[in-house]
Structures are given as C-alpha cells and as structure tokens.
N, C-alpha and C positions, 0 to 999 in steps of 0.2 A: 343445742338449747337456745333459745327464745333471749335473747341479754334484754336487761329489765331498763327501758328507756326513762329519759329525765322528764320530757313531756308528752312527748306522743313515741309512734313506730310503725313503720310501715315493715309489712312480711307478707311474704308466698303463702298465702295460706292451701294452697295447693300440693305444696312441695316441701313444706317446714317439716323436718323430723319429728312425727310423734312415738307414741307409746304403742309396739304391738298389740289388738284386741283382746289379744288372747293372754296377756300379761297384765291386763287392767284391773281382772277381779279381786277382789282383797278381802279378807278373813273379817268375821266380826271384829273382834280385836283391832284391826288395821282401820276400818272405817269409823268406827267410835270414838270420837276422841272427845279429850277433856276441855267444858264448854269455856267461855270466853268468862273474866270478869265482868260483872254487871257495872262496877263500882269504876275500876279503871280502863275499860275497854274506851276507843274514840269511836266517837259519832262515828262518822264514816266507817269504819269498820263494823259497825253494828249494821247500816245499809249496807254495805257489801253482801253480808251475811244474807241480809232478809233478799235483796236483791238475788242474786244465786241462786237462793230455794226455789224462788219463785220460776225464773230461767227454767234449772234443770224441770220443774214439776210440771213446765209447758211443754219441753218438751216430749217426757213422757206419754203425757197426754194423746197429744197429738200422737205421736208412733202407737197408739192403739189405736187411734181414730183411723191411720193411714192402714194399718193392720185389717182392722173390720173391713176395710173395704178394698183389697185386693185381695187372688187366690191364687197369686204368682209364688210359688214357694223360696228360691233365691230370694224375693226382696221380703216375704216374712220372716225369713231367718234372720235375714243382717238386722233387720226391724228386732226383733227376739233380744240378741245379743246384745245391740245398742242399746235398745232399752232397761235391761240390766245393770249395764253399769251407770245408764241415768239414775237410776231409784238408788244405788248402792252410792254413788255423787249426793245426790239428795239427802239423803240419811247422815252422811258425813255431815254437810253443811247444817241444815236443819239442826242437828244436835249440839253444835256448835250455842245454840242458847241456853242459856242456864235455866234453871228451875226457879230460882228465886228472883226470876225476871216476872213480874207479874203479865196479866192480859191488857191490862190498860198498858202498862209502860211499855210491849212490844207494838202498841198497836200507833203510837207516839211514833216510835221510830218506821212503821211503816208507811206514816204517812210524809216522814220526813224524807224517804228513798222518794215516793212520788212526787214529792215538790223539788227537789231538785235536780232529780234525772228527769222530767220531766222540763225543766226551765232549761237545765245544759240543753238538752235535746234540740228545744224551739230555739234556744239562741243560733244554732247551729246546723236546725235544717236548710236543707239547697230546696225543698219544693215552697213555696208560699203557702199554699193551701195547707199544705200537711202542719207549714208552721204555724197556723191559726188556728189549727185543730188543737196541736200540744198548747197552745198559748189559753184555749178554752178549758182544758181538760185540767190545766194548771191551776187557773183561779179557784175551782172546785176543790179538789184535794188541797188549797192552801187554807180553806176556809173548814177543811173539813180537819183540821189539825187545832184550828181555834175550839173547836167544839168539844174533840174529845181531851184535850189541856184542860179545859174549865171541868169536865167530870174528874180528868186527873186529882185535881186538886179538892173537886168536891169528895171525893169518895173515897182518896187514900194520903190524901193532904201533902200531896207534894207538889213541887216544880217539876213541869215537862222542860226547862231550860237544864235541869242534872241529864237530861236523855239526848237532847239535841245541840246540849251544851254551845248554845250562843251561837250556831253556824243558818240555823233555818231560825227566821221570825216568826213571831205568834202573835197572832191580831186578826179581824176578822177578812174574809174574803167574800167574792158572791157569794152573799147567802146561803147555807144550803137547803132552806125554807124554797128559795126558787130553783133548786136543781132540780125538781122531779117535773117530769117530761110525759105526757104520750109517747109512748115508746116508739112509731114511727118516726119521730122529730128526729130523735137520734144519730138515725141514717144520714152517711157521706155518700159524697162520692169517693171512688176508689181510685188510687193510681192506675196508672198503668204501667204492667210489670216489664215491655221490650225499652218504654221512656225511662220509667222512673232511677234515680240514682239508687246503687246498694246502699247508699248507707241512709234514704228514706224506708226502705224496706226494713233495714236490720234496726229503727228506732221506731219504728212504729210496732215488730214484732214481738221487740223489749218490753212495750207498753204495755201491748196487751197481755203479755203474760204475767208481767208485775202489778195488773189491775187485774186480773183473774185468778192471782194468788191471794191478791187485795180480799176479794168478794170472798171469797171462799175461807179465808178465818175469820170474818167478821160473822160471816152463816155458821158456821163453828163452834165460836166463842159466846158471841153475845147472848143462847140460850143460859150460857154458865152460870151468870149473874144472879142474884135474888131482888138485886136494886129494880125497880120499875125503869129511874130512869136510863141506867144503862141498857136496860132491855133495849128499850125504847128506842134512843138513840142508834144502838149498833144495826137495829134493824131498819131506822131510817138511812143510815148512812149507807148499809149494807145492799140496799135497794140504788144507791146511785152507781155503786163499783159495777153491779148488773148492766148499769145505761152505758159506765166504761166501759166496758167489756162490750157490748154493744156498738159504740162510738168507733174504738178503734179498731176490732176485729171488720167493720165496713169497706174501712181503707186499704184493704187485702184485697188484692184484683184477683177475681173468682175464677180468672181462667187460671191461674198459676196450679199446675199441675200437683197430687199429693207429692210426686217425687222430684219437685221443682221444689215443694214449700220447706219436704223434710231436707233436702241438702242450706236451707236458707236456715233452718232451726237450727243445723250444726254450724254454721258460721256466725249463728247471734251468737254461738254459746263460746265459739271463738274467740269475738271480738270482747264480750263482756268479762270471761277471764283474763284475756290478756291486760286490760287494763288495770283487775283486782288486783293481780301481779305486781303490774307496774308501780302502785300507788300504796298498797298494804303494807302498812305502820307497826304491824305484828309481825317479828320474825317467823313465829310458828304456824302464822296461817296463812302467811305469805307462800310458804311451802305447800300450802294445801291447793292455793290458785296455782299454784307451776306447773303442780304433778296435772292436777284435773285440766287444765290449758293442755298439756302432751295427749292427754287422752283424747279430748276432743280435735285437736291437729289429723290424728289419727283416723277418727270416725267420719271427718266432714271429708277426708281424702277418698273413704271408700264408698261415700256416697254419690263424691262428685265422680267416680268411675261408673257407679251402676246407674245415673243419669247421661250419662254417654253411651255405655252399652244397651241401653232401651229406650233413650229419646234419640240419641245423638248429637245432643247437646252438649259441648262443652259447657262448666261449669262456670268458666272465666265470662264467657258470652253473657250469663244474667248476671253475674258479680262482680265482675272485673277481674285483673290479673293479679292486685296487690291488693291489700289489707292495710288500710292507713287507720291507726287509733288512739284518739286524741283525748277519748271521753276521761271525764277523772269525778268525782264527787268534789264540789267544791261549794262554797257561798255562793249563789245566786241573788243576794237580798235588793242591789239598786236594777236588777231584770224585775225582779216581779213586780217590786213598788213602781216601776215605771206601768208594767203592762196591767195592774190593779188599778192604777190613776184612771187608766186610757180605756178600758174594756170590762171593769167591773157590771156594768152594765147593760151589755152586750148580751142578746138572747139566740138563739138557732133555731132553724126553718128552713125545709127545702135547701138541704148545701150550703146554707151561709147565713152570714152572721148579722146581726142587725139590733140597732138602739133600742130598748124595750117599749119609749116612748111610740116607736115605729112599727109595732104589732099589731097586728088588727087582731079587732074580735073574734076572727073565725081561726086563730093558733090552735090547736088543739092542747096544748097543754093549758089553757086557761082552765078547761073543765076536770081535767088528770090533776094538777095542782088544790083546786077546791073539793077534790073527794080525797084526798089522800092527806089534805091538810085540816079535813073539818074539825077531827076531835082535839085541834092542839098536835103543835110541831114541836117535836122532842128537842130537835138543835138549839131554839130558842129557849124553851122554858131552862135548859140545863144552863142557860146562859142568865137568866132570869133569877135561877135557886142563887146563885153565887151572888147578882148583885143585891139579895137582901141577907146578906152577911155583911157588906160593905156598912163604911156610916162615914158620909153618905154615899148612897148608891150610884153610880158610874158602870156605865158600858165600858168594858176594856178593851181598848184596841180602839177607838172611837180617833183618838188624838192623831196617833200612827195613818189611820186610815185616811183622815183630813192631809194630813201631808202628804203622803200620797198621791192625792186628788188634784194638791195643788202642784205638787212635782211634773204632776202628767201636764196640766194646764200649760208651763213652761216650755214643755217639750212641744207640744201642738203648736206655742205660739211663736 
C-alpha cells in the first residue's frame, strides 16, 4: 500500500501494487455511500469531491472517444472494463454530495476547485508558456466566483464565505464582461509531447477535464432556475467554461497518439488521487481515495503494457520512471492578488498575451464582445441588483482590488 506522505511522495507508478481489475467492481450498496455534511464538511474536501468527479468523467469520456475510433478488439475490451469501473468511481464520488446542497452553493465550490488548483498549478509549472496560460485561465474563474457569490446572496441570502469558508477570496477579477472571445482567439500553441515535462501534461489534462465538468453542469443546471437572472448569468458564464475547454484542450500536442493519451488519463487519475489520500481530513472518504488510487495503480499498469506491446513504447519514456506528488488544495490568496495586480488586464491573440491598451482594431473579438454584449451583460447587472440594496451603494470588491493593483505596482518596481 501507498503510506499516505506528510507533503509530497514520489512512487513507481509502473510497479506500485494495485487492485486486481477483476476484483474492482462493487455492488450497488458498495458504491453508494452516505454523502458528505454540507454544514460540517471542509472546503477542501468539498473540492476534492467536485474535483474527482470531474477527473473520473474525463476520463470516461475520452475511453469512448478512443473506442469510436479503433476496431482493435484487445484494446476495446480493456477500454470496456476500465471504463466501468470509471462510471461505477464516478457514481461513488458524485454521490458523495448531499441533496440539500443547493445549485448555486455547489457551483461556489466549483469555482473554488478552479481557482486554486488552477493557481497551485501555475505557481508550479516547469513550462512558461503553459504558466501563462494557467495564470490567464485563473483570473477568469476568480472573477467568475465574484459573480455567482453576488446571485448567492441575491437569491438565497447567504454567504459564499460558509462554502469557501475563508480559504479562496471573493472580489472582483477580469471582468467577465470581457471574457467572451471570437472563438478562434482562443487557440495556443501546443507543447510538445517528446519535450514537454509529465507533469505539464498531467496539469493541463486536470484542467481540462475540471473545466469540462465545469461547462457541462452549468449547461445542466442553469435551465433549472425560474430567475431570469440566474438564467442569464449561468448561460453567460457557461459560454466561457466552453472557451476553457477550448483554451486548454489546444495545449494537447495532437500527435500524442489515442493510446499514448489514454495511458496519460490513467496517470492524471493517479497522481490526483494520490494526493486526495495524502491531504483528506475525513477519515471515511479518505478511504474512498486509497481503495480508488489501488484501482487506478492497477489500470494505468495495464495500459502502460498494451502501449509497449503495440507502439513499443515504454511508458516511462513519455512519463518518466517516478511519480513525484506535491499538489495539495491550499490558500493561494498573496499568488493571485499578485498575478490580479500585474495582468488583470492582459488580453490574448495569436499565442500570447498583451495589454489591452495594445490591441488593435482589427482583434476580432472586438466585434464577438459587442454582439454578445448588446442586450446587457448578466455578470454585471447581478452585480448592479445588489448594489441597489446597499445605502449607500458600493461595488464590492473595488477596495481589495486597489490593493491589489497597488501590491503588483511594488513587485514591478
């Protein structure tokens, strides 16, 4: 077994003992388990949770995708099998939230998993490029937690601080008035998958599947509403997780073979449990990342064989020999106030990044921004209902923000 490290761990992920495949599948009863408190669960554990689902649902995915398009029967089958007990993982974790967790307050904590796995990430990437990417992607999802906090409060009168409980800040980020893009802008460049380090690969693959789990309950949910302006809103915010999902799926170097990408899927799902493991505060669901970490040990071992016996690739060749994992859910707050000071705004174009004053006329999202913004921008006006409740009225977050700005000033100078 896996001994559960004090801050990081490096392991064989080639050779670690897992779970038989054939001993993975578990009974209703076994997968269902009783969800989390809402009331006394910790932050982090709540991202865990949402974090995970999303993981496993990427992977999923994908192993149908890779399915459609091979008729090699060996690798549909292991394809088959793995992906069962992905959904049957899924369904565990997934269930794991309560019912009396509302839409808004889950959606509070999802955006709380992307701001700071997303900031760990950047603080921690080896590529530059790729750190600029997460560094962009960041300021979005921080601002995109400002927005749905203010409907929080407008619509069911609470504090998003009982949800994030004091660990992520709330206050505004770039706008998300200026997030929407021509959807060509969007586009990176890609690493390249014989240079790049495994662990840009296995945080950029985290990303996109926790911003594709993103899109995909905000497209979900947000019909649920009867509020206009929630409608609204989830469907504008729901349109940038799209450009996510966009942005970072770019940065996947398009030669990396399906059976290069799918042994890379089982080693995100490695490295992201093992650190659930590591860091999980619940004894009882702590147990849940152990058993599911052996399981995945297991799967990413039989993939890394059927990529040698049909590329001839060792597995260690794209990933390395060892598995070092450091990541943890923690505070990020003086990372992002610094990178908010310094690149709040900061616009994208042709691969890189640039001062908005810096944009020429011919960006195309000048004209995508003013068809998409003409009738009224939902993130604002929900920003606007609240401050004519105030006496007097005050933008919040405005104070925070100045400091900020002035924090970055310091750093530059």
């Amino acid at each position: 077994m896996v001994s559960p490290p004090i801050e990081a761990v490096t392991l064989d992920p080639w050779r670690e003992p897992g779970i038989p495949l054939d001993e993975q599948y578990r009974s209703w009863k076994q997968r269902v388990k009783a969800p989390y408190d809402k009331h006394d669960v910790d932050a982090y554990t709540r991202t865990r949770v949402i974090l995970m689902n999303g993981v496993e649902n990427g992977s999923w995915n994908f192993s149908h995708h890779f399915a459609r398009s091979t008729d090699d029967f060996e690798i549909r089958s292991l394809l088959a099998r793995t992906r069962m007990v992905d959904q049957q993982q899924q369904t565990t974790i997934n269930w794991l939230n309560p019912a009396d967790q509302t839409v808004l307050e889950t959606t509070i904590a999802y955006e709380q998993v992307a701001i700071d796995l997303t900031a760990y990430f950047a603080r921690n990437e080896p590529n530059p490029f790729v750190r600029e990417a997460f560094n962009f992607g960041l300021l979005e999802d921080f601002d995109h937690l400002y927005r749905y906090s203010e409907l929080l409060d407008y619509l069911e009168g609470k504090d998003p601080n009982s949800i994030v409980q004091g660990k992520t800040e709330i206050f505004p980020g770039r706008p998300t008035s200026e997030h929407h893009n021509d959807p060509e802008v969007r586009l990176l460049r890609h690493y390249e998958k014989n240079r790049a380090h495994p662990l840009s690969k296995l945080h950029t693959l985290t990303l996109l599947c926790g911003e594709t789990q993103t899109y995909n309950f905000y497209k979900e949910h947000g019909p649920e509403y009867g509020n206009r302006q929630a409608r609204e809103l989830y469907a504008e915010i729901g349109e940038v997780e799209e450009e996510h999902v966009t942005f970072y799926e770019s940065l996947l170097d398009p030669t990396e073979t399906l059976l290069q990408r799918q042994v890379m899927h089982q080693l995100m799902e490695v490295y992201n449990y093992q650190h659930c493991y590591a860091h999980e505060t619940d004894p009882r669901i702590r147990l849940i990342w152990d058993e599911f970490l052996h399981m995945e040990l297991e799967q990413l071992q039989l993939w890394g064989q059927m990529l040698l016996r049909y590329e001839g690739i060792e597995p260690e060749a794209l990933f390395g020999d060892t598995l070092t994992v450091e990541f943890r859910f923690e505070e990020n707050k003086g990372y992002i106030r610094k990178v908010l000071g310094q690149q709040m705004d900061l616009r994208q174009w042709n691969s890189q990044w640039m001062d908005k004053a810096d944009v020429s006329g011919e960006w195309p999202s000048h004209r995508y921004k003013e068809l998409v913004n003409a009738d009224g921008i939902p993130s604002e006006e929900i920003v606007d209902l609240q401050m004519l409740r105030q006496d007097p009225p005050e933008r919040p977050g405005e104070e925070l923000l100045a400091r900020a700005r002035e924090a970055a000033l310091e750093v530059r100078e």
